[in-house]
C-alpha positions as CSV (number, residue, x, y, z in Angstrom):
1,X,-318.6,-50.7,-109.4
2,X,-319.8,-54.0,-110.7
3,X,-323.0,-54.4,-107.9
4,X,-323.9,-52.6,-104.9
5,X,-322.4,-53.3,-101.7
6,X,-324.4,-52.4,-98.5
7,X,-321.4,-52.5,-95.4
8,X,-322.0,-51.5,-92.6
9,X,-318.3,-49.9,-92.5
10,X,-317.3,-48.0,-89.6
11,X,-314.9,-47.7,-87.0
12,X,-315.2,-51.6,-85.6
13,X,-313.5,-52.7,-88.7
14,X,-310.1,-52.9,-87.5
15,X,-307.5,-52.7,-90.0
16,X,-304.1,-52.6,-89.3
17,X,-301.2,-51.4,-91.4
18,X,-297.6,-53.3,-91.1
19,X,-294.8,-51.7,-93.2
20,X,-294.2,-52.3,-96.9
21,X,-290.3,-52.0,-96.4
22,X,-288.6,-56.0,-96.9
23,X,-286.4,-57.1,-94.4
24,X,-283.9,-59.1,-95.9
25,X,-283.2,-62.5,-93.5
26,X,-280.6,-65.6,-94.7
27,X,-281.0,-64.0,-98.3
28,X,-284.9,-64.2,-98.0
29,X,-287.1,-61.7,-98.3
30,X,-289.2,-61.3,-95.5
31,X,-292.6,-59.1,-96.5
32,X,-295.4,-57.7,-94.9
33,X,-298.4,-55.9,-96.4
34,X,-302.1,-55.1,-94.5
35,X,-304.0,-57.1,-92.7
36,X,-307.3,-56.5,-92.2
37,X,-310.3,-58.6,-90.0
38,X,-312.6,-61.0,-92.0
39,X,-316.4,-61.1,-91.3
40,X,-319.3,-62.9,-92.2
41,X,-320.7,-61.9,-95.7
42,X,-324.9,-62.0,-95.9
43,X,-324.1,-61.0,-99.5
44,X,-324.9,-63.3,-102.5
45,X,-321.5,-63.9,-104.2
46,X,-321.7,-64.9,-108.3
47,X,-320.3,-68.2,-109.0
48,X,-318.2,-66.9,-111.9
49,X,-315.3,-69.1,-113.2
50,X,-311.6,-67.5,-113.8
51,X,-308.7,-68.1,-115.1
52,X,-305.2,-65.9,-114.4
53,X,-301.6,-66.6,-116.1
54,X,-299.0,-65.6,-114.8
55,X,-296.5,-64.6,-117.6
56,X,-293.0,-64.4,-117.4
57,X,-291.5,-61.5,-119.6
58,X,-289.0,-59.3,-120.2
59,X,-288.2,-55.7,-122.2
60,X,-284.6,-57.9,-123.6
61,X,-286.6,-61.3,-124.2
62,X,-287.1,-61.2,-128.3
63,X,-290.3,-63.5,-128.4
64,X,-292.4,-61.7,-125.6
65,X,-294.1,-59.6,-127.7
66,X,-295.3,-62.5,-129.8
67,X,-296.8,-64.0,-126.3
68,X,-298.4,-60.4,-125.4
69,X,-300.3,-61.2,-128.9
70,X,-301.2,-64.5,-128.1
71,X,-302.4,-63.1,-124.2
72,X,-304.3,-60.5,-125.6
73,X,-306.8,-62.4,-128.3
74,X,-307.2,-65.0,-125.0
75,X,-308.6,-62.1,-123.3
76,X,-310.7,-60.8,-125.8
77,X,-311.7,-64.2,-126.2
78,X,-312.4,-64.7,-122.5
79,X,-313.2,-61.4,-121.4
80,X,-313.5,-60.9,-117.4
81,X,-312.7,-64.1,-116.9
82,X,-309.1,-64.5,-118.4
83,X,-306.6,-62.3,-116.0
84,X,-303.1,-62.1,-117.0
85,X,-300.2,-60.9,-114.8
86,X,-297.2,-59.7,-116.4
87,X,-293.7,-60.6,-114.1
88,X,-290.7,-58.9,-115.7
89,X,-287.8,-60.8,-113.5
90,X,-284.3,-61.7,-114.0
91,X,-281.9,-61.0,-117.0
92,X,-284.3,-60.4,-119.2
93,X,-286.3,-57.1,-117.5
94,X,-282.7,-55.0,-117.4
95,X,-284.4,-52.1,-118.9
96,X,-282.7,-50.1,-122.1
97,X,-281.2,-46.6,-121.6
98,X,-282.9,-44.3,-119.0
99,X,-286.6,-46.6,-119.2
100,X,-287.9,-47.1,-116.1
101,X,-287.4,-50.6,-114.4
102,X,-290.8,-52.8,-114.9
103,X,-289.4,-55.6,-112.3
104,X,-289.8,-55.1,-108.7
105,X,-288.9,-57.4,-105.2
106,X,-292.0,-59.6,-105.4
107,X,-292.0,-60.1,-109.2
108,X,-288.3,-61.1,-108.5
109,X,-289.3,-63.7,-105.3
110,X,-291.9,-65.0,-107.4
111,X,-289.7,-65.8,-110.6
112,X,-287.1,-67.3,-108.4
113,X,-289.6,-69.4,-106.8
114,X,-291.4,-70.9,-109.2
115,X,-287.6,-71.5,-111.2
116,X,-287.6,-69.7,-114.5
117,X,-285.1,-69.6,-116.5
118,X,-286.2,-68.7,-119.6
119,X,-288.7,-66.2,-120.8
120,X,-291.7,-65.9,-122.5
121,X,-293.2,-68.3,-119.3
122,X,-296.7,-69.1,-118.1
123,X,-298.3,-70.5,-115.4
124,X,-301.9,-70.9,-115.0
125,X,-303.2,-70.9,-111.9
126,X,-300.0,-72.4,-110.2
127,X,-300.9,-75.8,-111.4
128,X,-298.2,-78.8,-110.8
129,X,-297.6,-81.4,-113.4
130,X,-298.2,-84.9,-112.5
131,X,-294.7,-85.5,-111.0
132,X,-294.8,-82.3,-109.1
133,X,-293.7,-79.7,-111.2
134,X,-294.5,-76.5,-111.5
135,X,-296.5,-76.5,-114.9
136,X,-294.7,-74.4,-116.6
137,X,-295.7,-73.5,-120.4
138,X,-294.5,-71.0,-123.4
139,X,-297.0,-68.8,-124.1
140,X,-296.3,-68.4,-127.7
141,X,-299.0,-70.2,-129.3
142,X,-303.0,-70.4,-128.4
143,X,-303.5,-72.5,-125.2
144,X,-307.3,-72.0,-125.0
145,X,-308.2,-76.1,-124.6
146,X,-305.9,-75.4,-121.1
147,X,-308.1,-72.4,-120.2
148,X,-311.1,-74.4,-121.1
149,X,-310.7,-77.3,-118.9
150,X,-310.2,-74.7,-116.1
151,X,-313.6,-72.8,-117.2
152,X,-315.5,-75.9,-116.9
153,X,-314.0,-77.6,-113.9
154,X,-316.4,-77.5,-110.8
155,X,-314.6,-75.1,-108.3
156,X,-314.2,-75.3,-104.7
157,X,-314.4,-71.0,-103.9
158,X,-316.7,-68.1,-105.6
159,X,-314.4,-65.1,-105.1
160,X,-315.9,-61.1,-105.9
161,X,-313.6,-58.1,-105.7
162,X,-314.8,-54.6,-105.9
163,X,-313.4,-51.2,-105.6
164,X,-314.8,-49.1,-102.0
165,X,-314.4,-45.6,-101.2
166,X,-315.1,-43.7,-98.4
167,X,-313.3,-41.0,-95.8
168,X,-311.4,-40.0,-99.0
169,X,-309.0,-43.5,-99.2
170,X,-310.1,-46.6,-101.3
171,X,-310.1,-49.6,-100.4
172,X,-310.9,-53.4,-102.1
173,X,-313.5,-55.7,-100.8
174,X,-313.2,-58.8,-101.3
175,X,-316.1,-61.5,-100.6
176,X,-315.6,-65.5,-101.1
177,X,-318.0,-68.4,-100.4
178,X,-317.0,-71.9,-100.2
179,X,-318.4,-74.0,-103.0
180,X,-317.0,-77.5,-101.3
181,X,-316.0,-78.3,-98.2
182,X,-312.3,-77.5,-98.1
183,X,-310.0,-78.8,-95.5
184,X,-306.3,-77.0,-96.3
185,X,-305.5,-73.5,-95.1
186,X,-306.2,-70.3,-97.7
187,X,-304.6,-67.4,-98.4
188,X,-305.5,-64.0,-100.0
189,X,-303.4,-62.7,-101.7
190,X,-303.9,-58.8,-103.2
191,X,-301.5,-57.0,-105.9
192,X,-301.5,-54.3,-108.3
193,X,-301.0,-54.2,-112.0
194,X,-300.4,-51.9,-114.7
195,X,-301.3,-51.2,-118.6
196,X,-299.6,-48.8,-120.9
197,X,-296.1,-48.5,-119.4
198,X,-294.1,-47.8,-122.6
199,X,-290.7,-48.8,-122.6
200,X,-288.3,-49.7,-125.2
201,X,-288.8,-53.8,-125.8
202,X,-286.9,-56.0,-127.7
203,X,-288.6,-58.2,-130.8
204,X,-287.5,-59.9,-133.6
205,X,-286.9,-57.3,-135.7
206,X,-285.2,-55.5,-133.6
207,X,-285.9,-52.5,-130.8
208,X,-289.6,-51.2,-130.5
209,X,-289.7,-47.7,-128.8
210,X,-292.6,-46.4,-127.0
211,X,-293.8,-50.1,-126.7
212,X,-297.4,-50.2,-124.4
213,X,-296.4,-53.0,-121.4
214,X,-299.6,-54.4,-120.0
215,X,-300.8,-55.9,-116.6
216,X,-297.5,-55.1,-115.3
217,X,-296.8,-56.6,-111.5
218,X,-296.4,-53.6,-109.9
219,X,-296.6,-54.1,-105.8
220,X,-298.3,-56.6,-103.6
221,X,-300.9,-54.9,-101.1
222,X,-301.1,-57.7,-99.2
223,X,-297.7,-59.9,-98.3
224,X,-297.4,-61.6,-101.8
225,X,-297.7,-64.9,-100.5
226,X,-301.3,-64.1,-98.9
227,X,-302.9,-63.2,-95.8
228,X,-304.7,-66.0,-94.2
229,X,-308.4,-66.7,-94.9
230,X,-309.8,-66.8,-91.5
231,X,-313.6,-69.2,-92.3
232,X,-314.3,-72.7,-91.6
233,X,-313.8,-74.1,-94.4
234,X,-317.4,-75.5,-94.9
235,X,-319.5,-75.6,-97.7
236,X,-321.9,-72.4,-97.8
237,X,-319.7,-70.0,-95.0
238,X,-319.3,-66.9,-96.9
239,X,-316.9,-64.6,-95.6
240,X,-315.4,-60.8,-96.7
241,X,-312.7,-58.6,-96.0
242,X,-312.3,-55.3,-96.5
243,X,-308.4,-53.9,-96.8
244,X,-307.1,-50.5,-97.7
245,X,-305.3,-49.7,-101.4
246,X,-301.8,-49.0,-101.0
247,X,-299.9,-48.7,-104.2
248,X,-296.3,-48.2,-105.0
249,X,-294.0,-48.4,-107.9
250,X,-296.7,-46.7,-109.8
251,X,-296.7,-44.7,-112.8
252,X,-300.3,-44.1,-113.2
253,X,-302.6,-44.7,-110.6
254,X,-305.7,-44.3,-113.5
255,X,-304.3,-47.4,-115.6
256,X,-303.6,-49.9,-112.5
257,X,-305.7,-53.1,-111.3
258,X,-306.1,-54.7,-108.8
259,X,-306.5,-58.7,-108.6
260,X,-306.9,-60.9,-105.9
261,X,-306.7,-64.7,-105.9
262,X,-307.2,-67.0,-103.3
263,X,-304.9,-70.3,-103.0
264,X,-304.0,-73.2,-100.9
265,X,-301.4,-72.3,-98.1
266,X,-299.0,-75.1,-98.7
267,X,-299.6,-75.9,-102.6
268,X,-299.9,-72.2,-103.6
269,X,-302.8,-73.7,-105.8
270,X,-304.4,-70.8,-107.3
271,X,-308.7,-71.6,-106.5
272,X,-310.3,-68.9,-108.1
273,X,-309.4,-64.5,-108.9
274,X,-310.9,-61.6,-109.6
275,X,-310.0,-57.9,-110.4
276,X,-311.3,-54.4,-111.1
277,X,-310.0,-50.9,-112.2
278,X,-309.3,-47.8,-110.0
């Protein structure tokens, strides 16, 4: 674990479960994932700046692989505070022969929402462009002046995610103080991700068997557009939730992640994310 955490965790935390099954309505997909009740947080929560991409991929896109080199030397780079999330959506994630699929319902919600249509994609931080774009970049070439300017932009949240255990179940607290005053609704949202699923990818030179996918979206533990941040907004409140692990669409529980990120309601603005191991 990366610090101690003293809870007082007992039976007054009420956490709820609501199903993970969708529910499909007007050819939208209606989700649900935990809940769980937010409380004050006496802890001290490190100001650490971070930085996640979203990346757009698929097994069938030929230049991937050349972005999942680029990724990886921005992580090592970076390290803890670069987070990638691999999305394998649309034509391109139709896996070869009996591989499993990597895509799954949110990866596919999120890759119609945010409109890609071709792969390798990236997003960082769901940042809009100047005329109201999603910012939408190829992640084939070294982009670290854009991870930069996000390192050393004064934030408006200090997020901290760790791994708890107890009764036998895990579960990830998350803690958050508010740098700035902020006035728009939050959300938090929680997913999984996995390394080393190896599936046959395609590349310029042709198919790559046994081929190690990384931080592969796997499930969303809370609804994947978020769960609302229940604080005041102001300056100094520091506030924590504590909400149980649930994975599915797993292949190894040992090589999965979790991350959390907490964004604007309405924008989807990404304000700052963190992650750990199981």
């Amino acid at each position: 674990m990366k610090k101690a955490i003293l809870l007082v965790f007992s039976f007054y935390l009420l956490v709820s479960f609501a199903a993970c099954d969708k529910i499909e309505d007007d050819q939208h997909w209606v989700y649900s994932g935990v809940t769980a009740e937010w409380q004050d947080c006496k802890d001290d929560i490190p100001d650490i700046p971070r930085v996640m991409i979203e990346k757009y991929t698929g097994v069938r896109c030929v230049n991937c692989p050349k972005a999942d080199t680029v990724l990886h030397e921005a992580m090592e780079k970076y390290p803890a505070q670069f987070i990638v999330v691999a999305i394998h959506a649309g034509v391109f994630s139709r896996p070869y022969g009996n591989d499993p699929s990597l895509s799954c319902p949110v990866a596919e919600e999120w890759h119609d929402y945010f409109g890609i249509t071709a792969e390798p994609a990236g997003i960082l931080m769901r940042e809009k462009t100047s005329s109201g774009d999603w910012n939408i970049f190829t992640p084939i070439e070294n982009f670290d002046n854009r991870i930069d300017e996000y390192l050393n932009t004064s934030r408006e949240m200090a997020l901290w995610a760790v791994r708890y255990d107890t009764g036998g179940y895990s579960y990830a607290n998350i803690q958050i103080e508010y740098l700035k005053d902020v006035t728009e609704p939050l959300t938090l949202t929680v997913i999984a991700i996995e390394d080393n699923v190896k599936v046959t990818q395609e590349s310029p030179n042709g198919h790559v068997e046994d081929y190690p996918e990384n931080h592969v979206l796997r499930c969303a533990i809370t609804d994947p557009w978020g769960m609302d941040v229940v604080a005041d907004g102001k300056k100094g409140t520091k506030r924590q939730v504590t909400i149980p692990i649930e994975l599915t669409n797993v292949s190894n529980k040992n090589s999965c992640c979790i991350v959390a990120f907490i964004s604007e309601k309405e924008s989807r603005r990404i304000l700052n994310v963190d992650s750990f191991y199981l």
